[in-house]
C-alpha positions as CSV (number, residue, x, y, z in Angstrom):
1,X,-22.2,-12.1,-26.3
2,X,-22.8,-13.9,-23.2
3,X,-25.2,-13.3,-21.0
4,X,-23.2,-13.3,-17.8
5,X,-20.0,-11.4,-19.9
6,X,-18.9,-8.2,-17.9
7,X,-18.7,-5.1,-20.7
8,X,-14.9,-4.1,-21.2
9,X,-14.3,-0.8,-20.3
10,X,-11.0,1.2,-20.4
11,X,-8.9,1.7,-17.6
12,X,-9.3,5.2,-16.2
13,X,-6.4,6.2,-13.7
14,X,-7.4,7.2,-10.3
15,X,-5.7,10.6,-9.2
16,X,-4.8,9.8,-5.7
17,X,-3.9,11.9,-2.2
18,X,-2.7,11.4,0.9
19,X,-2.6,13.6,4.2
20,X,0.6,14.3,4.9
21,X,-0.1,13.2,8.7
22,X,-0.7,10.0,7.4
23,X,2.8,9.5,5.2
24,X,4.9,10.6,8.1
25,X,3.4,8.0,10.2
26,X,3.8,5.3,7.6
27,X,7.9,7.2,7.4
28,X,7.7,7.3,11.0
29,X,6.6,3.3,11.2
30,X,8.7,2.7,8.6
31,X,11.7,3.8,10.5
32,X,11.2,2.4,13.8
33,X,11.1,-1.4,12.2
34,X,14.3,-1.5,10.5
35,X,16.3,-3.9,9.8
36,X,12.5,-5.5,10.0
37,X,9.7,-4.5,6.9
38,X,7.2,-2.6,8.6
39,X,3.5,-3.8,6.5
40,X,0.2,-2.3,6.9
41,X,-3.0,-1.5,4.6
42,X,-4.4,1.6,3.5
43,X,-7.3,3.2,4.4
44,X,-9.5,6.3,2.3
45,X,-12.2,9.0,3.5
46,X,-15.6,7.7,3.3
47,X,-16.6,10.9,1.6
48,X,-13.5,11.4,-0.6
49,X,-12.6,7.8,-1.9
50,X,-9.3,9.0,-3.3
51,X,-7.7,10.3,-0.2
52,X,-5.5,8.4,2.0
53,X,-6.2,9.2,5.7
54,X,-5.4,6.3,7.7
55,X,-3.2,3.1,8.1
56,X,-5.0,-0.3,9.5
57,X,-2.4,-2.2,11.1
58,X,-3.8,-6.4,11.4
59,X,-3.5,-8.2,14.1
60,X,-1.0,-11.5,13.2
61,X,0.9,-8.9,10.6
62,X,4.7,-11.1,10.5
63,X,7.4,-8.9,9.4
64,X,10.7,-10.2,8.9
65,X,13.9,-9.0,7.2
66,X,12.8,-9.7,3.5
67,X,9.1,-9.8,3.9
68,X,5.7,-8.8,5.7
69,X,2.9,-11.2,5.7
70,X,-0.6,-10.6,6.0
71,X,-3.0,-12.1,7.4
72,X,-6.0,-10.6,5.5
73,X,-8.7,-12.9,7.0
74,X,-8.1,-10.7,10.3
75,X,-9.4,-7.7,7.8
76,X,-13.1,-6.4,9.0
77,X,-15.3,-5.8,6.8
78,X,-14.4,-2.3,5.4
79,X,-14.5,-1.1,2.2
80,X,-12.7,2.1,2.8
81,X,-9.3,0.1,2.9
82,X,-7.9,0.2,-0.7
83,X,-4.6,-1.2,-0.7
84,X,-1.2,-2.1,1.0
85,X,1.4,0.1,2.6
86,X,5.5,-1.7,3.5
87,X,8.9,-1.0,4.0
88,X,11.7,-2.2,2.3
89,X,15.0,-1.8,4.6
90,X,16.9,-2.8,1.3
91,X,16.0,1.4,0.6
92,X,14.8,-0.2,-3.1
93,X,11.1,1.3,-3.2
94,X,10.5,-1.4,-6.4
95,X,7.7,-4.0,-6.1
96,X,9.2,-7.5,-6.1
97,X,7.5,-10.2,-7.5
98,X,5.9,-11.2,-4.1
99,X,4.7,-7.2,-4.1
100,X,3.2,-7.8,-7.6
101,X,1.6,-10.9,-6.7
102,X,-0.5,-9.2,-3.5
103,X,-0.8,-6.4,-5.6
104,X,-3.1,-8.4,-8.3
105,X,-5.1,-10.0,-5.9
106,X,-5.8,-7.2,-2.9
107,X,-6.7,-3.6,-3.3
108,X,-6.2,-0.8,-6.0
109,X,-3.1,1.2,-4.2
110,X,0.0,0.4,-2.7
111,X,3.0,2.3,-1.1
112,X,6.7,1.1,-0.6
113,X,9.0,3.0,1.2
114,X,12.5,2.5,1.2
115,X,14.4,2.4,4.5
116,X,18.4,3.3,4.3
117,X,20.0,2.6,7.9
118,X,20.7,6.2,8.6
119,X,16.9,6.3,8.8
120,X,15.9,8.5,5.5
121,X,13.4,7.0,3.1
122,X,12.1,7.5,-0.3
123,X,8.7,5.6,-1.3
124,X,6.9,5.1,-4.7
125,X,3.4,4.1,-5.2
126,X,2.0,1.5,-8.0
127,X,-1.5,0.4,-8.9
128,X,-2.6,-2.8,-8.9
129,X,-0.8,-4.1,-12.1
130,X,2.4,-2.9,-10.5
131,X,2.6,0.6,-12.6
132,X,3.9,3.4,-10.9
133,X,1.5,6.3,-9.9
134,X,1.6,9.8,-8.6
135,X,-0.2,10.5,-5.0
136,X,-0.9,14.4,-4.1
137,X,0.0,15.2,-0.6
138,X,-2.5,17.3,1.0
């Protein structure tokens, strides 16, 4: 073995939450950009690492009718943001390969929320290697 080599350990799933003040805004945002993806990150309690409290929006954030680009450089330095919230007006809440791709290289847990035009929604969460995972509302 190495001496640099990171040990291997086994993947241990992270039981999530969210507030639900904090999915109805993300519904809510979600809503108001249609036709448009609505994109934003994710933000946890300081205290309780696993709950979702907040939404960052960046500053640059391009949403267009098949996409939402980041600009993560414009991201402080915060390491209470753990992943990606977006829309997709499509009303498909399944990662694309794009939404895998950002998925593997920035934060742990992502939401996608699927927009219908008569404004109802339905959202799944994945992890990081694009598996679906549960998320408590609180």
């Amino acid at each position: 073995m190495g001496l640099f080599r990171r040990k291997k350990t086994e993947y241990t799933p992270v039981q999530w939450k969210i507030t639900q003040k904090c999915l109805d805004l993300i519904f809510e945002s979600s809503k108001s950009s249609f036709p448009q993806e609505f994109g934003a990150l994710l933000r946890v309690d300081r205290v309780n690492k696993t709950t979702i409290i907040e939404v960052v929006l960046l500053p640059g954030t391009i949403s267009g009718d098949s996409h939402a680009i980041f600009h993560l450089h414009m991201l402080p330095v915060d390491f209470s943001v753990v992943g990606t919230v977006h829309s997709h007006p499509s009303s498909i809440a399944r990662p694309s390969e794009a939404d895998l791709d950002l998925f593997s290289h920035f934060g742990r847990i992502h939401i996608i929320v699927g927009v219908t035009p008569f404004g109802s929604v339905s959202w799944k969460a994945y992890d990081y290697m694009g598996h679906e995972v549960s998320i408590e509302i609180i």
